[in-house]
Structure formats: structure tokens, C-alpha cells
C-alpha positions, 0 to 999 in steps of 0.5 A: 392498496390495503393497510398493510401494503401501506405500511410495507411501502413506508417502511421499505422507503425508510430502510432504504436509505438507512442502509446506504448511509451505512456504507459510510465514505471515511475519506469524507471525515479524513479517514482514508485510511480505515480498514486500510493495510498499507505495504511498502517495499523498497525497489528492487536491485540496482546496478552501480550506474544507470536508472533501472535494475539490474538482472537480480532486480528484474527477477525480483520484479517479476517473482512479485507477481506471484508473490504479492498474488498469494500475500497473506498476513496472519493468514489473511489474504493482502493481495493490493488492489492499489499500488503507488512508487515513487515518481521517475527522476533522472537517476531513478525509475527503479520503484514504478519498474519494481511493480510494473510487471505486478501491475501489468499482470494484475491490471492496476495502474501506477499511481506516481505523482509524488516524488520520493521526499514526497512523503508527507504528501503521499500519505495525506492523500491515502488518508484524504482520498478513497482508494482500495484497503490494500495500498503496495507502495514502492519507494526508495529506501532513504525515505521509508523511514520518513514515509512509516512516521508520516503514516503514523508508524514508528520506523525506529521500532521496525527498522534497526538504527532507523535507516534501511540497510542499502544492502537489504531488499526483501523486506515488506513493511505492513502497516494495519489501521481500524475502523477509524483509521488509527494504526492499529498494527506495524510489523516487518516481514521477510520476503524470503524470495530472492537467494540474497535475502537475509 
């Protein structure tokens, strides 16, 4: 082997590790959340009694398909590649139902450990773990708020009065972080999707 292939050897042993440690884990360092759009939604339309939907809210289940396919903030593609809800109780199923035809279509699974009060939990997990950089998160609505600022949002500059209205559905909150997981932008967008939304 003549000098020069030495040397092309060395330095290709050199490069190569270099470059696998810039491909940097932020859930090491609690940053979890770099490079990270979290979206939140409410479930869908709930009858007066029961656990599920009601028609209006399956319909609103099902046209998530193909919204949440093409969603696009600022003209960029946000399509999730990891979805929570709210885990099932007695009275409620309605979150995981919200998104279950999205996950069926899109073959992602459910993640829903953490109950709905479980905000502080949910969003030191997103900033502990690994997961994709677009998060939808279905929840019940008396708790986005507290959700937002466990994020590190601030829900009373996005939700007027700082309460969910109950008779309001179509909203996506969009929450954008930096490389250092910082929120960097947090907006709310209208769906527009459903007849009822205002």
C-alpha cells in the first residue's frame, strides 16, 4: 500500500465518526423537542351522553384523513408522523376515536398512556424521548390550555379567555421549536373543514 492510500485510509477512519456524531440524539440532552411541530387538536363532536362521537364528529374523524395528509403550515409540509390522544376513561374515548381513522390510513399507532390531567407528563415525555418532529395530539379541550403552557406556550395569547370555547372544534393549535428545542412560534389555525366551524 503506497503513502497516499495510507493516508486516504487514516483520514477516511477519522471522517467517519465525525459524521455520525453530527447526527446528534436531542433526547439525550432533554431536547426532545428540537426541530419539533407539535399540533394539538380537540376531539371531535360529542353527543349529550355516551363515550364516542356523534355522526357530525365521525365525519370530522374521517375528513382528518385527508386533511391532516396535505397539512401545511407557511406552505410547508406538517403531515404527523406521531400521534397521541388522551387515554380512554369511563366517559371518554372521543380523542384516540378523533384520530383513529388518521392512524389506520396512515399506519401509525396511538400512543395514549397519559390521561387527560396528564399534561405535565405528556410534554416531559416529548421533551425526554425520541420521536418524529410532527407530534398531532388529540386531547380534551378543558385541558389545552394547560397542555400549551406545559409546552411552553403561552395558551392565553392563543385561546381568548384562555378557556376552549365548548362549542368550538375546528382549531389546530401549532406549536414550532428550534434547534434547541426553544418554542420558537405558536399560532392557531382554523380548520375550516366542517359546515359548524367558526
Amino acid at each position: 500500500m503506497n503513502r497516499f492510500a495510507c493516508l486516504a485510509m487514516f483520514f477516511s477512519i477519522l471522517i467517519v465518526p465525525t459524521m455520525a456524531s453530527a447526527k446528534h440524539d436531542h433526547s439525550a440532552d432533554g431536547n426532545g423537542l428540537a426541530d419539533t411541530t407539535v399540533m394539538i387538536i380537540r376531539h371531535a363532536e360529542k353527543p349529550d351522553k355516551g363515550s364516542g362521537l356523534t355522526p357530525a364528529g365521525e365525519a370530522r374523524a374521517r375528513a382528518y384523513v385527508d386533511y391532516f395528509e396535505h397539512f401545511t403550515v407557511d406552505g410547508q409540509p406538517m403531515t404527523p408522523n406521531v400521534l397521541f390522544a388522551a387515554a380512554d376513561s369511563k366517559s371518554s374515548m372521543r380523542p384516540r376515536l378523533t384520530i383513529e381513522p388518521l392512524s389506520q390510513a396512515m399506519s401509525l399507532p396511538i400512543d395514549s398512556r397519559f390521561a387527560d390531567k396528564q399534561t405535565k407528563e405528556i410534554a416531559d415525555a416529548l421533551r425526554a424521548t425520541a420521536h418524529g418532529n410532527r407530534v398531532l395530539i388529540a386531547w380534551h379541550h378543558g385541558e389545552i390550555p394547560r397542555l400549551i403552557d406545559d409546552l411552553g406556550g403561552d395558551s392565553a395569547s392563543l385561546i381568548p379567555g384562555d378557556k376552549w370555547p365548548s362549542e368550538v372544534f375546528g382549531w389546530v393549535v401549532v406549536l414550532r421549536y428550534d434547534h434547541h428545542g426553544q418554542l420558537v412560534n405558536a399560532q392557531v389555525i382554523h380548520e375550516h373543514l366542517m359546515p359548524d366551524d367558526n
